[in-house]
N, C-alpha and C positions, 0 to 999 in steps of 0.2 A: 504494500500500500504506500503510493508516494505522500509525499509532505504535505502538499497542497490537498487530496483524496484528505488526510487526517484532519486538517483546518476547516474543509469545508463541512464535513460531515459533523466535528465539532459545534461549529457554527447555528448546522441544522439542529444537532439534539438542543442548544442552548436558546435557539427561537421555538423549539416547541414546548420546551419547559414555561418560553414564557408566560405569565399568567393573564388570563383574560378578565378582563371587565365584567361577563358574567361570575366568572369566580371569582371573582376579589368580591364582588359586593352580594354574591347568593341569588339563589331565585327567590326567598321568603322577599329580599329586599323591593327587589321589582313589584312580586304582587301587594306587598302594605302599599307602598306609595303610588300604585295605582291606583287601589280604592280610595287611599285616603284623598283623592282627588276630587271622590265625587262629592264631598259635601259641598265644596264650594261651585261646583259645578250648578248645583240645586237649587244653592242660596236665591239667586237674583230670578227666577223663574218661580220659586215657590212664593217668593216674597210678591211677587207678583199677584199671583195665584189666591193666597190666603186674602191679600186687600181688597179684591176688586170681588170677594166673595164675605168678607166680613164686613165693608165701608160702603159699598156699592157703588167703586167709584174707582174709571178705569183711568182719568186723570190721576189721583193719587196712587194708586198701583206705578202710573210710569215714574212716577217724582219719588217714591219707595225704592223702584228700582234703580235709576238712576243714584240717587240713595247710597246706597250698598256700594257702588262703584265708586261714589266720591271717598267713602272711606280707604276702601284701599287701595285709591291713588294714594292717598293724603300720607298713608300711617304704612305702607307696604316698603317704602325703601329704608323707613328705620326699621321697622321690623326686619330687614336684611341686614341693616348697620346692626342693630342689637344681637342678631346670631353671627354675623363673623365676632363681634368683639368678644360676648360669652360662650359662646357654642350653641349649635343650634338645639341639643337637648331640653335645657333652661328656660328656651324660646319661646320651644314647640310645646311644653309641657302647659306653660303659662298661657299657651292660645288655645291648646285643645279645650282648658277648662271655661276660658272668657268666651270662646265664643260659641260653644255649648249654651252657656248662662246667656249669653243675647240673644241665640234664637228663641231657646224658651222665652226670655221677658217679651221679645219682640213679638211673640205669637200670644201672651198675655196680653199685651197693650193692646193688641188691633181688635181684638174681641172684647174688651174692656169700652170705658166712655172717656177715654184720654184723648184728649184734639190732634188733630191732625199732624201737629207741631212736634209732637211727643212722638209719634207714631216713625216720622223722618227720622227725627234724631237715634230712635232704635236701630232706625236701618241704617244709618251710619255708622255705628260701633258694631252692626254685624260685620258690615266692611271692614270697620276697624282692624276686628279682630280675626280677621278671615285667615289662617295657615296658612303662609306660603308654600303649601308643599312641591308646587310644580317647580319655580324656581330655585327650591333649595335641594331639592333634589338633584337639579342640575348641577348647582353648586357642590355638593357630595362627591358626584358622580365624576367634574372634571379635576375637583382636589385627587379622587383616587388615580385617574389618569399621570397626570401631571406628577403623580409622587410615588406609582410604585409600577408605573409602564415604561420601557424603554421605550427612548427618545424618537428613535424613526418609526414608531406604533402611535406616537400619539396624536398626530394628524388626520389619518384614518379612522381613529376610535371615535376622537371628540366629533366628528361628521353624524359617525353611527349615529351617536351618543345622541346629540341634538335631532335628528332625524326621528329614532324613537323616543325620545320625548316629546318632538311636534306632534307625531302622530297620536302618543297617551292621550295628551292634551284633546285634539280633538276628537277623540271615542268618545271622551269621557264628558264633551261639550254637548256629544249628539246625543249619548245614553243620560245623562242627567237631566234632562227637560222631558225626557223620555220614563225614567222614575218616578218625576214631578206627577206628570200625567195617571200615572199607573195610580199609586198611594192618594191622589185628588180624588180620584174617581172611583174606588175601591175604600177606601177608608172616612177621611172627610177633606175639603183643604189644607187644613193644621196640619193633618198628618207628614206631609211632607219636609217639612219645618223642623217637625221634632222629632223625624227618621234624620235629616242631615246632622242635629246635634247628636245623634247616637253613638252612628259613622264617625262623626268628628273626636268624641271620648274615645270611643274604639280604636281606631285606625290612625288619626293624629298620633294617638299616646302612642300606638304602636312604634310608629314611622320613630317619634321621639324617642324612645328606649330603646331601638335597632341599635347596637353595636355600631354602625358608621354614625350617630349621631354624637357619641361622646367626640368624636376626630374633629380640631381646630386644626385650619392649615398650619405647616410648619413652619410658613409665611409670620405667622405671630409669635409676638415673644410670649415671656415666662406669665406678664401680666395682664396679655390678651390686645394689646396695640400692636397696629399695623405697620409695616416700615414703610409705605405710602401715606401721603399726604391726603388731604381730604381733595383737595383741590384737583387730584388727577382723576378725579371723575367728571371734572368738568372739559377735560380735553376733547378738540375738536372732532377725533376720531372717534370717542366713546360717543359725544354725545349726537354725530349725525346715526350711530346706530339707535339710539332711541329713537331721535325721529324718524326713522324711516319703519321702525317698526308701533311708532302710534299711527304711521297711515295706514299697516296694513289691521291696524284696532279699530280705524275708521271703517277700512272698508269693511270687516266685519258688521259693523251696525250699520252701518248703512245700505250696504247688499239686503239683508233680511229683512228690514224694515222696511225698502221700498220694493221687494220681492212681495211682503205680504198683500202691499196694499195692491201690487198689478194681479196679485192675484184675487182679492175682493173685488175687485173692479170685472176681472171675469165671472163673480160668482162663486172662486171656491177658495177659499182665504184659507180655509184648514189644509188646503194642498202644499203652502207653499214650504212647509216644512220637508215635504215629501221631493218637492224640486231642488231644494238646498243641501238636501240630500247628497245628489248627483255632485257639487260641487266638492262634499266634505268627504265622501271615497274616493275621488279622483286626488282632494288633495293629501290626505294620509298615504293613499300610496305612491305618489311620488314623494312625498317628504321621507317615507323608509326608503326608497332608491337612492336618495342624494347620496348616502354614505356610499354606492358602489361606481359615483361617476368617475374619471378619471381624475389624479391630481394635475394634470394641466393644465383643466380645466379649474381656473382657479376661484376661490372663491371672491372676491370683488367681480369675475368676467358672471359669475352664476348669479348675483345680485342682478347686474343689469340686464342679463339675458331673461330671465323667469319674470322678474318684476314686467318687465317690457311684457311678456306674453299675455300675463296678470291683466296691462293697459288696453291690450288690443281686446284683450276679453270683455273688457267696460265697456270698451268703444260699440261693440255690438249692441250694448244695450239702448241704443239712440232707435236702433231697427227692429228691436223683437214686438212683437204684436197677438204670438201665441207662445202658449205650453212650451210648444215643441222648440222652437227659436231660441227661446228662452232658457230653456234644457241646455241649445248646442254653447247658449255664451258663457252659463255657466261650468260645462264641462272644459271649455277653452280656461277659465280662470283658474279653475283645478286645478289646472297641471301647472301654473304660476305662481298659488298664493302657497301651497305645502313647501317647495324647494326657498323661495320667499324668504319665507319666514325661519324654516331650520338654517340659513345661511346667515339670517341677524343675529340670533344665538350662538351661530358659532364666532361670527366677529366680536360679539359682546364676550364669551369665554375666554378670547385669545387675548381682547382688551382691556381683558381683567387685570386694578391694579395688582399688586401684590397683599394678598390679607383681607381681600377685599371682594372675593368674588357672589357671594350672596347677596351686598349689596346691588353688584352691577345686575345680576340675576332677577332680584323682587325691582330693580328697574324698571328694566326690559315688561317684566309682568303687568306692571302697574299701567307701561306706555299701550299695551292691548287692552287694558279695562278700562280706562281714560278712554282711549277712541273707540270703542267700542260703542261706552255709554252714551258720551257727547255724539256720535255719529246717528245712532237710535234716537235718540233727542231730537235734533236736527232733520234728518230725516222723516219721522214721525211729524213732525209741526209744519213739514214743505208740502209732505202728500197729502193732510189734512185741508192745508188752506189755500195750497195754489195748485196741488194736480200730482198723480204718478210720474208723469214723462218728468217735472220739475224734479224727486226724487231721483231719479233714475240718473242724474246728474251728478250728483255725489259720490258714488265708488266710482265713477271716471275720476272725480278729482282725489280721491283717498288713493285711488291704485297709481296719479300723477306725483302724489307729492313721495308714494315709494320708490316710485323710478329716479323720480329728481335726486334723491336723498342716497339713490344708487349709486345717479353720476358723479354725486357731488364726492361717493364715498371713493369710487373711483380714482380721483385726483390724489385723495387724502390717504390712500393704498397704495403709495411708491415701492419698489423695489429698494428703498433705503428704510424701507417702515415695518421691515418682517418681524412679525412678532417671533416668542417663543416656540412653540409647538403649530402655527398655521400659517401658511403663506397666504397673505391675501392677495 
């Protein structure tokens, strides 16, 4: 056996030994923090649900929901600053029980003869205190990367990595409104309110006492401070990936809110759940594809390519007129908004300061629930009072400002800007 024959075959058994991201973190891990996704998945659809069936009143229902959203914009990036600093154990245990306690009160109050006033304010400390589990998960996920994967693996992985999480993410969007429905109509309203604080004690706690939740990056010192600055989260590069990922939170609300009403306007409003459907298969499976594109294909070239696809898919909507039409434009955004979106997460990973990465994470989170909510808002108030086709204008400009936000990230992705573990 020559020299080279021993090195290389060394080589081999020392990349098979290495360890995978599914082993390093288990399968129990995957499935807690799956489920434990669905209670907030529930939150802003139940809360809906219970008010406009305890108040009778679908304008407070949307100012409820929206609601919920304000809070965690508002309280979700400390809630990531307070899990990098103490551990996300401390965090998660603290939120599993608070925001348990707010749905209950909240579900108390609206059935109660508390004003309307009181009723909001509920819903904002559900927000409050809603788990970051998707986020921090992330954040878990790319510390394990990053500290016990070898170097030329970890580019690959963190793709995977962000890929299946987009996808979690949106199962767990589709099947949570989908629970809502189930437990409303089978139990009573309430019900579903006080099924997501169950989940939440349950499966929060779990996710919190999982073994990877005692792990602070080794990014922090003895006392739990970062060797970054606060301030390089305001860099130019982190922060055009937020913006470009509150346009694809726009287009989120705003797609389904003016989805519904073209579909009212045909007569069958309850469909359009079933149309949107079509978008959110097409886009989970290609957001699990990213991870097997090539690395050449880099990621800044895959922001503006997909996002662009994302535009042209809006653009159709100036022309659909039926179901069907309607179907093709959202199948064309599919295959834009899933690659999209796992491609901001992975520049947000890569543009993580040091010690810092849950913060950038329940960022990134908050910038989809912020446009999300404001896009539903907006949306919701154009096709009321000036017309669908006026709606139908909006995820054109949400899916423009993620393109812009593409290009502009473009520029700001030099060949002198390569992070750590990702080429952008």
């Amino acid at each position: 056996m020559t020299r080279d024959t021993v090195t290389a075959t060394t080589t081999a058994t020392a990349r098979s030994d290495d360890p995978s991201l599914f082993r390093i973190a288990g399968l129990p891990y995957f499935l807690i923090a799956f489920i434990a996704r669905l209670p907030f998945a529930m939150m802003v659809v139940g809360v809906l649900t219970v008010v406009v069936s305890a108040r009778g009143s679908l304008a407070l229902g949307g100012l409820t929901s929206a609601a919920v959203g304000l809070g965690t914009a508002c309280f979700g990036p400390l809630l990531g600053a307070a899990a990098d600093r103490f551990g996300q154990r401390v965090v998660l245990l603290l939120l599993a029980l608070g925001n348990a306690s707010m749905l209950l009160l909240f579900t108390t109050v609206v059935y109660g003869t508390a004003p309307d006033g009181l009723v909001l304010l509920a819903a904002v400390g559900i927000g409050a205190t809603a788990p970051q589990v998707a986020p921090l998960s992330r954040s878990r996920l790319v510390t394990m990367i990053v500290e016990r994967m070898p170097e030329d693996r970890r580019t690959r992985t963190v793709s995977g990595t962000m890929a299946y999480e987009s996808a979690a993410d949106e199962t767990v969007f589709v099947f949570g409104p989908f629970l809502v429905g189930i437990l409303a109509s089978a139990i009573a309203p309430w019900a579903p309110l006080v099924g997501a604080a169950a989940l939440t004690l349950i499966f929060v706690g779990a996710f919190a006492l999982h073994p990877s939740g005692r792990h602070v990056s080794q990014d922090r010192d003895r006392d739990g401070r970062a060797p970054s600055a606060v301030s390089e989260l305001f860099r130019p590069q982190l922060l055009i990936v937020v913006l470009g990922i509150l346009g694809v939170g726009i287009f989120f609300g705003t797609m389904l809110t003016s989805l519904t009403s073209f579909m009212a306007d045909l007569g069958a409003p309850e469909q359009a759940g079933l149309l949107y459907g079509v978008m959110g298969v097409g886009s989970a499976a290609l957001a699990l594809g990213v991870a097997w594109l090539p690395a050449r294909f880099t990621l800044r070239a895959r922001w503006l390519v997909f996002s662009g696809i994302l535009l042209v898919g809006t653009l159709l909507l100036g022309f659909v007129d039926s179901p069907a039409t309607m179907m093709l434009a959202l199948a064309i955004m599919g295959i834009g908004i899933g690659p999209t979106l796992v491609t901001q997460y992975s520049f947000g990973a890569a543009r993580s300061p040091r010690g810092r990465s849950a913060t950038v994470m329940t960022m990134l989170g908050s910038g989809v629930v912020v446009g999300q909510s404001l896009g539903a808002a907006v949306a919701g108030e154009l096709a009321e009072s000036v017309g669908t086709s006026a709606a139908l204008l909006l995820p054109m400009a949400a899916a423009a400002i993620a393109f812009a936000a593409g290009a502009a990230n473009w520029m700001l992705s030099g060949e002198s800007r390569r992070t750590a573990f990702v080429k952008p």
